[in-house]
MARMAR-518833 format. One line per field, with one value per residue (C-alpha): z, x, y; residue number from 1; residue in three letters. Coordinates in steps of 0.1 Angstrom, whole numbers. Each point is the difference from the previous one (the first is absolute). Example, Ala and Ser with C-alpha at 12.3 -4.5 7.8 and 13.67 -1.06 7.14 Angstrom:
BEGIN
z	78, -7
x	123, 14
y	-45, 34
nr	1, 2
rest	ALA, SER
//
This chain:
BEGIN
z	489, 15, -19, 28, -26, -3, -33, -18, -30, -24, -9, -22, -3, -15, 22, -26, -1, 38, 0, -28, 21, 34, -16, -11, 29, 18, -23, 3, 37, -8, -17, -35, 14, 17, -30, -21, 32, 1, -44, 18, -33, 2, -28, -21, 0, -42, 5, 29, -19, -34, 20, 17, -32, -11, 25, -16, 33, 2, 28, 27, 30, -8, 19, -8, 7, 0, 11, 6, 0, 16, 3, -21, -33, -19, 22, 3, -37, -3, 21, -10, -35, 4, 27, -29, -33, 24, 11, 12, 26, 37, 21, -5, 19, -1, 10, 2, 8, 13, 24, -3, 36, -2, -29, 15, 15, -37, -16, 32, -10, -35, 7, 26, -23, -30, 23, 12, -44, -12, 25, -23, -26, 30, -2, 27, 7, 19, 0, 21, -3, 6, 14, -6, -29, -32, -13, 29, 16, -28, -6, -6, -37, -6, 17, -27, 13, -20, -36, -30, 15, 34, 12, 35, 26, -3, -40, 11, -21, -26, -12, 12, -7, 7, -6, 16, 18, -26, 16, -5, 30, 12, -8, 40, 6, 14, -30, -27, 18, 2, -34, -14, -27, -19, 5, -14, 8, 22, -1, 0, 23, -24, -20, 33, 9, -34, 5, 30, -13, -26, 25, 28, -29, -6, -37, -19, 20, -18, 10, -7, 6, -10, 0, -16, -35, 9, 5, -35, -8, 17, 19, 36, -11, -18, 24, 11, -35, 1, 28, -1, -39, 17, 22, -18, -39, -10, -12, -4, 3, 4, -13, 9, -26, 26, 28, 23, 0, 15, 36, -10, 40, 8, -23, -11, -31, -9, -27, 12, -14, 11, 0, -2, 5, 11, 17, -20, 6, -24, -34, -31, 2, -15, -38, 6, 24, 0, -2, 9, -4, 17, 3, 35, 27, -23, -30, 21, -11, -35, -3, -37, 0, -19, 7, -8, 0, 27, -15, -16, 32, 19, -10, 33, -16, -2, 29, 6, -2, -9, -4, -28, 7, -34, 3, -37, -34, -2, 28, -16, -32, 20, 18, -34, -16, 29, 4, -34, 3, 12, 5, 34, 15, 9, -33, -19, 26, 20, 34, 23, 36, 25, 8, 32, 13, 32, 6, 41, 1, -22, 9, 12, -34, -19, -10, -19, -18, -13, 21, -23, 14, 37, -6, -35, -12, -22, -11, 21, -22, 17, -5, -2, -31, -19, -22, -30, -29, 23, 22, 13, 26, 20, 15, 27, 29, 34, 15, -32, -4, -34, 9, 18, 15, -23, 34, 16, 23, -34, -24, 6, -11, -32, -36, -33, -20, -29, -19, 21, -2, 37, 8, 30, 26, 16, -13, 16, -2, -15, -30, -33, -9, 27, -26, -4, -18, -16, -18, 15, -22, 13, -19, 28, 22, 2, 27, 3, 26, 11, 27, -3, 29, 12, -12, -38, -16, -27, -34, -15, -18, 23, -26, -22, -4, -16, -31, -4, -21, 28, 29, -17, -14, 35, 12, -27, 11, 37, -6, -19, 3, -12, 30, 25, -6, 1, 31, 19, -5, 23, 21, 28, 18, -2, -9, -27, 8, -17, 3, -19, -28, -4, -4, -23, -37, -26, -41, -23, 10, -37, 5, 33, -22, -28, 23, 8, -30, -9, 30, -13, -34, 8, 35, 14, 39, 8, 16, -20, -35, 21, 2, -37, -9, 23, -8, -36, 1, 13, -18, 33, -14, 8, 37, 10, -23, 31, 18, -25, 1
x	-1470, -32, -6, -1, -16, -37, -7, -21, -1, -30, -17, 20, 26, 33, 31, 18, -30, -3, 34, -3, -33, 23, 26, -17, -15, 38, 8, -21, 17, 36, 12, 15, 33, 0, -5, 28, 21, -8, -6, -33, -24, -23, -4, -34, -22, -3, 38, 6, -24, 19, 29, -11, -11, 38, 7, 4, 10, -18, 13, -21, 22, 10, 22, -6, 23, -22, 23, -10, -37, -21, -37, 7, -20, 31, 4, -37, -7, 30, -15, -34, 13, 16, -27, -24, 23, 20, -23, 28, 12, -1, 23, 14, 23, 4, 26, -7, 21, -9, 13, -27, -16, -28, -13, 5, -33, -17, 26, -7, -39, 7, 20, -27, -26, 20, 12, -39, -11, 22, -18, -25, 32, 14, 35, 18, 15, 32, 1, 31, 1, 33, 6, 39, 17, -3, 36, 18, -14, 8, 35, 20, -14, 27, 27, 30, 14, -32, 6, -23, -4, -10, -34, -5, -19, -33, -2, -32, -27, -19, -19, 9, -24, 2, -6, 34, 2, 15, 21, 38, 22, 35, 29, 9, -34, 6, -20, 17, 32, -8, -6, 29, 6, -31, -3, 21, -10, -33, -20, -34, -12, -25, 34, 11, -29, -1, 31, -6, -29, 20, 19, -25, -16, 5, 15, -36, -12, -24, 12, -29, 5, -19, 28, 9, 16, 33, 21, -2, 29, 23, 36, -22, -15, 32, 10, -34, -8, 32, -8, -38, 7, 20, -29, -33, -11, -22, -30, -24, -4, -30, -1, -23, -8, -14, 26, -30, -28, 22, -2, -25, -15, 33, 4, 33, 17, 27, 4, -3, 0, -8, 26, -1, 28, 17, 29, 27, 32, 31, -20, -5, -30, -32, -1, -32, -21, -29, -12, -33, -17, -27, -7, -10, -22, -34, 15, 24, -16, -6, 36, 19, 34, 23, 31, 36, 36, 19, 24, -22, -11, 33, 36, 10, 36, 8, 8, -27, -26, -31, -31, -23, -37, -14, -42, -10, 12, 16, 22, 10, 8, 20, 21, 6, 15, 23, 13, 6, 26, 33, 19, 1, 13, 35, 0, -2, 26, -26, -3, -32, 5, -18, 9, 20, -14, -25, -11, -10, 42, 8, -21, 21, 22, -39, -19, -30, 13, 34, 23, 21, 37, -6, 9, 5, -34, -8, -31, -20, -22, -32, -30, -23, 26, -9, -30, -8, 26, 3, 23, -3, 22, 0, -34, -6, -16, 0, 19, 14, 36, 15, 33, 23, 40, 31, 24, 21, -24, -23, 25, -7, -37, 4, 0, 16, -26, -2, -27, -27, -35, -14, -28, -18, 1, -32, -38, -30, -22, -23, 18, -7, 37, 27, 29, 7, 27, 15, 28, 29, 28, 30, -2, -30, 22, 36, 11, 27, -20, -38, -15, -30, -20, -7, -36, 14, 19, 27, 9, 35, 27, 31, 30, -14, -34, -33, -6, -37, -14, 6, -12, -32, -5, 4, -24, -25, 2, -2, -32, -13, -34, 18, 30, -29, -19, 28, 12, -33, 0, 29, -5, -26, 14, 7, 35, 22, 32, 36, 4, -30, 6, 36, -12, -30, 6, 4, -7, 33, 16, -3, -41, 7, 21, -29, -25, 20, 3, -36, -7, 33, -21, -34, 13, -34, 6, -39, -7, -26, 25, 29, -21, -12, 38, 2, -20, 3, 34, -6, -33, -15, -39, -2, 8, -23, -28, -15, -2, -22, -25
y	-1433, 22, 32, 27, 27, 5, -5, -30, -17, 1, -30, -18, 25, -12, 2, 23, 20, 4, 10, 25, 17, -3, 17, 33, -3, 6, 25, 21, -1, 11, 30, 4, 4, -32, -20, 17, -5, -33, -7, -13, -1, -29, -24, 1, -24, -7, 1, -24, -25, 7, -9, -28, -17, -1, -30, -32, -16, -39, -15, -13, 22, 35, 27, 31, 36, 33, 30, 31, -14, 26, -10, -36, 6, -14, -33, -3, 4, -25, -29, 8, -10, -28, -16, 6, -16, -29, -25, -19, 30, -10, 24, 37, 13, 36, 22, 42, 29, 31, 26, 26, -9, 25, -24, -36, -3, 4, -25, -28, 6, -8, -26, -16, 1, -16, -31, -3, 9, -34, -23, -3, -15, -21, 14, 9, 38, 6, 37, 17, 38, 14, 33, 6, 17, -21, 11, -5, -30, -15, 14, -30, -6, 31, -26, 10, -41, -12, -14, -4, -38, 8, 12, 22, -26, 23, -11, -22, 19, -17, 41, 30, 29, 36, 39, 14, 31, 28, 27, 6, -4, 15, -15, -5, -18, -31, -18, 18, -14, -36, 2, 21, -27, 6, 40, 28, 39, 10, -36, -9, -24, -20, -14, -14, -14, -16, -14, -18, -11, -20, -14, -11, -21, -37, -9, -3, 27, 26, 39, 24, 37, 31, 29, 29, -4, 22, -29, -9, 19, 24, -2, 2, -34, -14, -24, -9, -11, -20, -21, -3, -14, -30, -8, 8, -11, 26, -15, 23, 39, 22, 35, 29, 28, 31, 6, 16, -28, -31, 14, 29, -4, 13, 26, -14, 8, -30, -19, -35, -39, -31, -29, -35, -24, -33, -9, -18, -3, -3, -10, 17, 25, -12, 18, 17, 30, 5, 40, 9, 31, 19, 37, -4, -20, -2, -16, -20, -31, 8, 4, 1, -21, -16, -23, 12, -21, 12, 12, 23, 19, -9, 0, -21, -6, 40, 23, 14, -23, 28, -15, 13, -3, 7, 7, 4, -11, 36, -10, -33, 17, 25, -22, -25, 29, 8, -35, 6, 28, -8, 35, 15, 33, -17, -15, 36, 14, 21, 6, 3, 14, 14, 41, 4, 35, -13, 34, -3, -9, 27, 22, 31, 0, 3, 32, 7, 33, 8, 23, 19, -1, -8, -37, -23, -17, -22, -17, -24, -24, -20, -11, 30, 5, -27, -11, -23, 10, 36, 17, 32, 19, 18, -4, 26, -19, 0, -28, -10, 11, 9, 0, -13, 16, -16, 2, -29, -11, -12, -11, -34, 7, 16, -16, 14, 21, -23, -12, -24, -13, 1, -20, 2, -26, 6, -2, 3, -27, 15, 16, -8, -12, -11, 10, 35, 11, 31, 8, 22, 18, 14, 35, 6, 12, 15, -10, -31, -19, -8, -15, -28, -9, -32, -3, 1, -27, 11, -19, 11, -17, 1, 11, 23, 9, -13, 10, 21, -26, -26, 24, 6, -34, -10, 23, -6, -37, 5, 19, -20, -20, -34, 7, 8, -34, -20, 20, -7, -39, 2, 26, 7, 24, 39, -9, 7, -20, 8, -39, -7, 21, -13, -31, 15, -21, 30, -5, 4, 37, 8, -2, 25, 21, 0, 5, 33, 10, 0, 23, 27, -1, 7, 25, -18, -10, -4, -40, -6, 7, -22, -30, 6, -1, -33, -18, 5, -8, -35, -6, 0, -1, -34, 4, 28, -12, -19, 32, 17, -27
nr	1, 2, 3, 4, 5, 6, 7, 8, 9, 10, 11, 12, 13, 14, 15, 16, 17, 18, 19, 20, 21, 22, 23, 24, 25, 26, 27, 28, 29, 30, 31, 32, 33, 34, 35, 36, 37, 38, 39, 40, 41, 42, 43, 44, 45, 46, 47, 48, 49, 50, 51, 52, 53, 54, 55, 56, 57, 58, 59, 60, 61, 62, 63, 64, 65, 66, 67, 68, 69, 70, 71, 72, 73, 74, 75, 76, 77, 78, 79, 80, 81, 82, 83, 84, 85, 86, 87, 88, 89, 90, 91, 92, 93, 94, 95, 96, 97, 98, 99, 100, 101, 102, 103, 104, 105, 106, 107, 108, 109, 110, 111, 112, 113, 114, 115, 116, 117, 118, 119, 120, 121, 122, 123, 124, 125, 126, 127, 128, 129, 130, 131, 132, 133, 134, 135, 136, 137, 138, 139, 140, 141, 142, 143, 144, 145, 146, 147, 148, 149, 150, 151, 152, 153, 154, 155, 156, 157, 158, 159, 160, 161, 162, 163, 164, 165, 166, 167, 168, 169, 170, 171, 172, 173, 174, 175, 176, 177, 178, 179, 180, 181, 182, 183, 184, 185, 186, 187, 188, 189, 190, 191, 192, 193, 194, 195, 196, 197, 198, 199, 200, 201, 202, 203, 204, 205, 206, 207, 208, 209, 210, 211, 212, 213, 214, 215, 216, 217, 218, 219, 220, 221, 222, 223, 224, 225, 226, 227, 228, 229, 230, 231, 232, 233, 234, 235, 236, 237, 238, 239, 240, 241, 242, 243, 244, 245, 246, 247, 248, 249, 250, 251, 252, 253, 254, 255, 256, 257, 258, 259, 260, 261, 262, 263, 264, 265, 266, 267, 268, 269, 270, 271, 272, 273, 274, 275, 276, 277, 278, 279, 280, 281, 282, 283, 284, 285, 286, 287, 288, 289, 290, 291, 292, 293, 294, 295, 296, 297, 298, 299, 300, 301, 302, 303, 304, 305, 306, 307, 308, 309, 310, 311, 312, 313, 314, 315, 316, 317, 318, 319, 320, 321, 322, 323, 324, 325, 326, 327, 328, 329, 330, 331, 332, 333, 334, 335, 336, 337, 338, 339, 340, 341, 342, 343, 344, 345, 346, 347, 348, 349, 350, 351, 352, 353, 354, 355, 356, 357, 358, 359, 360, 361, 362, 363, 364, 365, 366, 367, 368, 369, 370, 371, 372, 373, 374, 375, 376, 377, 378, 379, 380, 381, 382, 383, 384, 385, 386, 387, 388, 389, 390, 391, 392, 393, 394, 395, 396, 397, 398, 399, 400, 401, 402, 403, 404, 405, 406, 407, 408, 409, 410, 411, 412, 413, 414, 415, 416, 417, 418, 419, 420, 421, 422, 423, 424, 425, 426, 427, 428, 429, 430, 431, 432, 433, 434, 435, 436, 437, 438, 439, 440, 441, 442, 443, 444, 445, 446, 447, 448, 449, 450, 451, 452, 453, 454, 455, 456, 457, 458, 459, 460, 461, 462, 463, 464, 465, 466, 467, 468, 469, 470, 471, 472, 473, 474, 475, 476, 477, 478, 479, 480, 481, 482, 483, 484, 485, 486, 487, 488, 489, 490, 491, 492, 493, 494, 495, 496, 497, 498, 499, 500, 501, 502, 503, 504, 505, 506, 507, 508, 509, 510, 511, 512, 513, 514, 515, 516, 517, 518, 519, 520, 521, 522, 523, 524, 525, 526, 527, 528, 529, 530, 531, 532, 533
rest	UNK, UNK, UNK, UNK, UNK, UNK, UNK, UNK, UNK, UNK, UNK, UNK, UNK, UNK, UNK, UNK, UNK, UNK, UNK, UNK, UNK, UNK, UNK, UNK, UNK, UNK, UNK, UNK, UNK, UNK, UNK, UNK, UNK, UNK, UNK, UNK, UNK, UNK, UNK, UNK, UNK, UNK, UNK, UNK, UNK, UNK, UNK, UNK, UNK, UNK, UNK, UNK, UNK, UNK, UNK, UNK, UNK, UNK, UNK, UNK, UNK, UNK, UNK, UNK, UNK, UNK, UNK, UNK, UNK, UNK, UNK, UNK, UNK, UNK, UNK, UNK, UNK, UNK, UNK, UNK, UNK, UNK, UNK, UNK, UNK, UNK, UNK, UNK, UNK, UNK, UNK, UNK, UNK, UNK, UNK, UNK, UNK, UNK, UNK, UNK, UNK, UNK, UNK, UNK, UNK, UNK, UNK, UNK, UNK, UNK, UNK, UNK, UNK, UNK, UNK, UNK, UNK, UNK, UNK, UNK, UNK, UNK, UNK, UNK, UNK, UNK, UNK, UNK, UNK, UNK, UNK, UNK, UNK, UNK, UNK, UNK, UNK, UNK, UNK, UNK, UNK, UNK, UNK, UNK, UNK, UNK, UNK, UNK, UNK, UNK, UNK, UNK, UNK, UNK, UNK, UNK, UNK, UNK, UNK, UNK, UNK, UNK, UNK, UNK, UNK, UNK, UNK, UNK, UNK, UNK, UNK, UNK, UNK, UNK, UNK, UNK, UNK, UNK, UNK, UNK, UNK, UNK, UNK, UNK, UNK, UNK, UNK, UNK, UNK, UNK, UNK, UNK, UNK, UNK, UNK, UNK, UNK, UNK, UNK, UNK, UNK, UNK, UNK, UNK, UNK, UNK, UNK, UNK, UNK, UNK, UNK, UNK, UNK, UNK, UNK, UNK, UNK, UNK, UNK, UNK, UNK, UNK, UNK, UNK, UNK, UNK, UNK, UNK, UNK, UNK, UNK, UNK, UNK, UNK, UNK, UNK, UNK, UNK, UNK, UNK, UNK, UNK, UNK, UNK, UNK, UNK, UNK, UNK, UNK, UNK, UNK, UNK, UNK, UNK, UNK, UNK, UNK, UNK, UNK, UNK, UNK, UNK, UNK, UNK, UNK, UNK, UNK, UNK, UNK, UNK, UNK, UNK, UNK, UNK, UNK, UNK, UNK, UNK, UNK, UNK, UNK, UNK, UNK, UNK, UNK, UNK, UNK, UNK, UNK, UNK, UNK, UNK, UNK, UNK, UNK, UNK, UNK, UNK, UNK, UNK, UNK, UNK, UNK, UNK, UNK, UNK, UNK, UNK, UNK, UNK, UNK, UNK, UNK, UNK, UNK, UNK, UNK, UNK, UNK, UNK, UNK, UNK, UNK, UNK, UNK, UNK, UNK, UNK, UNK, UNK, UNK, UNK, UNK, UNK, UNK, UNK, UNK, UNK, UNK, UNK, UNK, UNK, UNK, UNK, UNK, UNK, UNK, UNK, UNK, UNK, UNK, UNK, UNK, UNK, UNK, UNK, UNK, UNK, UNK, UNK, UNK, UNK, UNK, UNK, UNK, UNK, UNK, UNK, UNK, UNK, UNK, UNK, UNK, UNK, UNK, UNK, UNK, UNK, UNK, UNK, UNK, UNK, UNK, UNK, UNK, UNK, UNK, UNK, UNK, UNK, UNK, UNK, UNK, UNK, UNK, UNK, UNK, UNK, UNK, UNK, UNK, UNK, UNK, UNK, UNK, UNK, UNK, UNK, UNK, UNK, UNK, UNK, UNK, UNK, UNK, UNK, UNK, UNK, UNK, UNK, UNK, UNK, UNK, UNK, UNK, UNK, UNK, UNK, UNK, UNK, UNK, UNK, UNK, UNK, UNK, UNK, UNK, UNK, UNK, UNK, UNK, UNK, UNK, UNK, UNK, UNK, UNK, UNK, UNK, UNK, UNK, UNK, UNK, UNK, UNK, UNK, UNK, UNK, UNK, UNK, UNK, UNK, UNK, UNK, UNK, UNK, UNK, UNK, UNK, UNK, UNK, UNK, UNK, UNK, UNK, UNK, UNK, UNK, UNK, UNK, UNK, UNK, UNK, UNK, UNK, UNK, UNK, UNK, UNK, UNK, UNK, UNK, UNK, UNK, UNK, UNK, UNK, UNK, UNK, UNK, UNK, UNK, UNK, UNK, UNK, UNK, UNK, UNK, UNK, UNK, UNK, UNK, UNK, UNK, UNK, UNK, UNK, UNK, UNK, UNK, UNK, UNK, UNK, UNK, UNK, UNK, UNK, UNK, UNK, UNK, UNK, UNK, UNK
//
């Protein structure tokens, strides 16, 4: 395998290195749009070789999977590892996918120079770059005739290493097809490429994956979560404190972990992860961790399987005092649900001001309504209807006007708090129906309504710093799903009620007196005293 680009080496230059310098050295060739269309963010270097260092591999002949692999700097920093801990290491055979062709001449130059770099350990390199699609050449690990026992042919990898494209895909693409079993809604493309990663390896095989952490919880990664968990033991997990300075080269902004695991098949899962913890690439290996049961992080027995990923001892005290509440939503007779007004659909029954007698409105609630313990409406702004035509065509689309706490179901990432509540009554309006667009979920009791001690002890909760830690152990996205929050554990409704009533009595809605009232309810010193050191 010649390299057919004109670029060098240094003296003594590492292979992973060489591919790191090759690769800015492409990317500064291609346009920003072609790397979102492609999720085309190349691996750092103090990240590839904090990855790298996770394989515990010892045999003497290794195959090893990189998809997606761009310039190499994961497989190289891969072999360079293990060439340098396993003595006893004679042949490699690697396997790389990629079907970017404008950057195949810089991966066959990395790939030349690592097979001509281990010479000096006499181990042998079998490097085959393939060009196809890695989803759908590899299709039949989605064969629905395969059972738990049986592995696809391909399952022959001892490591498989990668940073997957991230980019969402259609529903009709052919990818998101072959693997309708592990997708529900608009997919991503890195959970399938997981996935087949778990397949393609060997039982014993290591699986490590740098990925956003969105598919920690969520009904889009739902059945993703339920299959990968019968293939790959967690073993250990990698957090990363600042969302910009991961892939900072690439101006990305994404909240993003590293995984570890090994493939193992029908047996009980190991009773421990490993979290480690980093803020970003420069303290990556001064990292903090600690060791949880897995149990603690995962409840693979429940529906849902959401994984925490707790990154401080506030976290852990957080989640401990969850785990410790067994009262739900369903439990207390409440609803959550997700409003049905999608406004581009609706759009012709939707105005911004009220027309007095030329046809029956009522009130249109969304987000630009809604803040932390506030609601105001109307809001006069352009784009932004306040009301929406009670006529045959929208029947379907309006609720009772009854009590509710709405909750927004988006959050930038950037936003100080992804719950945002506020507390609706139904004496706001007179009307006998409201519409709530789809950007805003709704809490309400179905038969009757909820009583204002419960709405704003609800609220007062949902705002709350305590709800908003726990939330973000689970969640890395922008997100705020109705499923999640049904299956949110709740303390005793009398505390919710309690709560309320301490806001009725002191007429106080400001955050900072909610989480004052919070956290003094549950004694909560202990729990946020690591955050003031």
């Amino acid at each position: 395998m010649t390299p057919i680009i004109n670029i060098q080496p240094l003296n003594d230059e590492l292979p992973s290195h060489f591919a790191d310098r090759i690769g800015q050295v492409y990317a500064n060739t291609v346009t920003i749009q072609h790397k979102k269309e492609n999720g085309q963010f190349f691996t750092p270097s103090g990240i590839a070789q904090f990855m790298a260092g996770l394989a515990k591999q010892t045999k003497n002949t290794l195959k090893i999977l990189d998809p997606g692999c761009g310039t190499a700097i994961l497989s190289s920093s891969l072999i360079e590892s293990l060439a340098k801990q396993n003595d006893n290491l004679s042949v490699v055979e690697l396997v790389v996918y990629e079907i970017d062709q404008d950057i195949l001449p810089y991966t066959q130059a990395t790939l030349y120079y690592l097979g001509e770099w281990l010479k000096q350990y006499n181990i042998k390199f079998i490097p085959r770059i393939e060009t196809k699609d890695f989803v759908l050449e590899n299709k039949d690990c989605f064969d629905q005739n395969a059972t738990l026992f049986s592995e696809p042919q391909k399952a022959t990898f001892d490591i498989v290493i990668s940073n997957p494209p991230y980019f969402k895909i259609p529903k009709d693409d052919k990818r998101a097809i072959v693997a309708k079993s592990i997708i529900w809604g608009q997919p991503n493309i890195y959970s399938i490429f997981m996935m087949v990663a778990s397949k393609l390896l060997k039982q014993g095989g290591e699986l490590i994956f740098i990925t956003p952490r969105s598919f920690a919880s969520g009904n889009y990664f739902r059945a993703f979560r339920e299959a990968f968990f019968q293939e790959i033991e967690i073993q250990q997990i990698h957090l990363f404190g600042s969302r910009t300075d991961t892939f900072d080269r690439d101006n990305v902004l994404q909240e993003t972990l590293i995984l570890k695991g090994e493939k193992q098949k029908l047996i009980k899962h190991k009773p421990s992860i490993l979290v480690t913890h980093s803020n970003g690439i420069k303290d990556i290996e001064q990292f903090t961790e600690k060791l949880y049961r897995t149990n603690e992080l995962i409840e693979l027995d429940s529906k849902e399987k959401i994984i925490h990923l707790p990154t401080n001892e506030t976290d852990d005290n957080v989640i401990k005092l969850f785990k410790s509440w067994s009262g739900n939503l369903q439990q207390y007779d409440i609803q959550i649900s997700t409003g049905p007004v999608v406004s581009f659909r609706a759009a012709k029954y939707l105005f911004e001001h009220y027309q007095n007698g030329t046809v029956f409105l009522v009130p249109l609630f969304q987000l630009i309504n809604t803040s932390k313990m506030g609601f105001d409406w109307p809001v006069s702004k352009r784009n932004k209807p306040q009301y929406i035509q009670n006529c045959e065509a929208t029947k379907s689309l309006l609720l009772p006007n009854k009590n509710y706490v709405f909750l927004r179901r988006f959050s930038a990432k950037d936003d100080k708090s992804r719950l945002v509540a506020c507390p609706y009554f139904a004496d706001i309006s007179k009307e006998e129906f409201i519409g709530i667009e789809n950007h805003l979920n709704y809490i309400y009791r179905r038969k009757g309504h909820l009583e204002k001690n419960e709405i704003l002890g609800l609220t007062a909760l949902l705002n709350s710093n305590l709800f908003d830690t726990y939330f973000r152990t689970f969640n890395g996205n922008i997100n705020v799903s109705a499923t999640e929050l049904r299956e949110m554990p709740l303390p005793p409704i009398n505390d919710i009620k309690e709560i309320g009533n301490q806001i009725i009595s002191i007429n106080d809605f400001s955050q900072s007196q909610v989480d004052e009232i919070v956290n003094r309810h549950f004694d909560l010193e202990y729990i946020f005293a690591y955050e003031q050191n």
